[in-house]
C-alpha positions in Angstrom: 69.3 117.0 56.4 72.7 114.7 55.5 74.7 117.9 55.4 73.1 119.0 58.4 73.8 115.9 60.5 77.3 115.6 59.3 77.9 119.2 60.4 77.1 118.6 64.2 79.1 115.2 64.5 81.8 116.5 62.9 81.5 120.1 65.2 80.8 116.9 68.1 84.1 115.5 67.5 85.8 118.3 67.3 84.7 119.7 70.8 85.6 116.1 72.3 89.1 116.1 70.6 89.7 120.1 71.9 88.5 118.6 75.2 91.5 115.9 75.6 93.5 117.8 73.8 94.0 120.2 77.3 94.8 117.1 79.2 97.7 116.1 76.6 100.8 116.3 77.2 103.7 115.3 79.4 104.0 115.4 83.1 107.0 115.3 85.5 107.6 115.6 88.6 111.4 115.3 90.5 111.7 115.0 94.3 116.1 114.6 95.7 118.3 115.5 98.4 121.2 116.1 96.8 124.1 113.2 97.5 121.3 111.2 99.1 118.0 110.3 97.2 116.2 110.9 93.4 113.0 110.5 92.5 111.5 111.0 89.3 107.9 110.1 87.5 107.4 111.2 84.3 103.8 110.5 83.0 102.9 110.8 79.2 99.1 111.6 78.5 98.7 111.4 74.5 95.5 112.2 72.4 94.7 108.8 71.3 93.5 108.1 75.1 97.2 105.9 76.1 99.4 106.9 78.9 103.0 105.4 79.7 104.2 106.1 83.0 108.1 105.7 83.7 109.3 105.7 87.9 112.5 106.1 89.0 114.4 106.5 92.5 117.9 105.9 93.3 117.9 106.0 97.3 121.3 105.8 99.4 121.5 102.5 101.4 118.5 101.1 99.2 118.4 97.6 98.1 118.4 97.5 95.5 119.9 101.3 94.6 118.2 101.7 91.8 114.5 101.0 90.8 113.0 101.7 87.5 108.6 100.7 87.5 106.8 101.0 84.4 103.6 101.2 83.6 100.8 102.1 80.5 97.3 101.7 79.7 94.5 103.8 79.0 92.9 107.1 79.8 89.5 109.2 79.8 88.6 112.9 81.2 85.4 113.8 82.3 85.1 117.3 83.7 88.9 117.9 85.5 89.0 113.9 86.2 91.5 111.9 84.6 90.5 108.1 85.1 93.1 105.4 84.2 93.1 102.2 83.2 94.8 98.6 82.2 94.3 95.8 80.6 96.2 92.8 82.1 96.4 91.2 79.4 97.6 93.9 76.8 99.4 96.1 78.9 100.7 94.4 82.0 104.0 92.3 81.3 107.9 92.3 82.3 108.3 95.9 81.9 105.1 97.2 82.7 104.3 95.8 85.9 102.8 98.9 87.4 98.5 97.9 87.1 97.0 101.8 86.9 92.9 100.3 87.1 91.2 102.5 89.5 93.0 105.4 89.5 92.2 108.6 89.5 93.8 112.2 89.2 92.3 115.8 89.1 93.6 118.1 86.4 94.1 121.4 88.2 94.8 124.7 86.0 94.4 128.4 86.8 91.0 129.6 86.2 90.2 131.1 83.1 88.2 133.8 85.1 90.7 134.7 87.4 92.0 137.7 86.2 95.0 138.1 89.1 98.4 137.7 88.2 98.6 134.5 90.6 100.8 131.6 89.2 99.0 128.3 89.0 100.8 125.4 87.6 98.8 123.2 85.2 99.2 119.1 87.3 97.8 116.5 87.7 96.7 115.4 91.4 96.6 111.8 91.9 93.3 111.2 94.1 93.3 107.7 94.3 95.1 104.2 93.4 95.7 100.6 93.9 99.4 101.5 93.5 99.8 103.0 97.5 102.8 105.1 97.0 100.8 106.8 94.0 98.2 108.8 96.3 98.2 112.8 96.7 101.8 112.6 94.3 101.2 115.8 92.2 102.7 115.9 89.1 103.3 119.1 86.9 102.6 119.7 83.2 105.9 121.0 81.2 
């Protein structure tokens, strides 16, 4: 009966560990005009359920030019939702000023099923946020 338990907790954790594993990874996503504006996020998803997020834009006539916003927490998936999260006491300070609690994205890949030669790139759509600018941004897996 031991054996028998350990088998299906061990197969359990194995199946939730495959599970994240597909959400894993780094994201990016670049928007510029060339001479005029740059905008980069790069997100980080890694399998121990943290995230760092990294925001940079460099617009012309901006003040200031430059802006670098951090941020990092933690995250969960449950079905092809990605829910975020941060503590304010561990993650929010200096450098990560960027608070991620209530947001949400939807993990969007082709369909296993579809058999069509149609291109779908894995992302990450942001649904919601506290952070404003943060809505509908999509950002890709590489």
């Amino acid at each position: 009966m031991k054996l028998i338990l350990t088998a299906l907790l061990l197969i359990f954790n194995f199946l939730l560990s495959a599970q994240t594993s597909q959400f894993a990874g780094d994201y990016t996503r670049s928007l510029s005009e060339k001479g005029k504006h740059e905008i980069e996020y790069k997100l980080t998803l890694n399998q121990d359920g943290t995230f760092l997020f990294h925001s940079y834009s460099k617009l012309q006539g901006g003040t200031p030019p430059e802006v670098n916003k951090y941020g990092k927490g933690k995250w969960t998936a449950k079905d092809n939702v990605v829910t975020f999260s941060a503590d304010k006491k561990e993650d929010l300070d200096e450098k990560y000023t960027l608070d991620f609690s209530n947001s949400t994205a939807r993990f969007v890949t082709k369909n296993p099923r579809d058999k069509s030669d149609k291109i779908v790139q894995t992302k990450l759509q942001f649904l919601g946020s506290e952070i404003s600018w943060l809505k509908r941004i999509d950002i890709f897996k590489i």
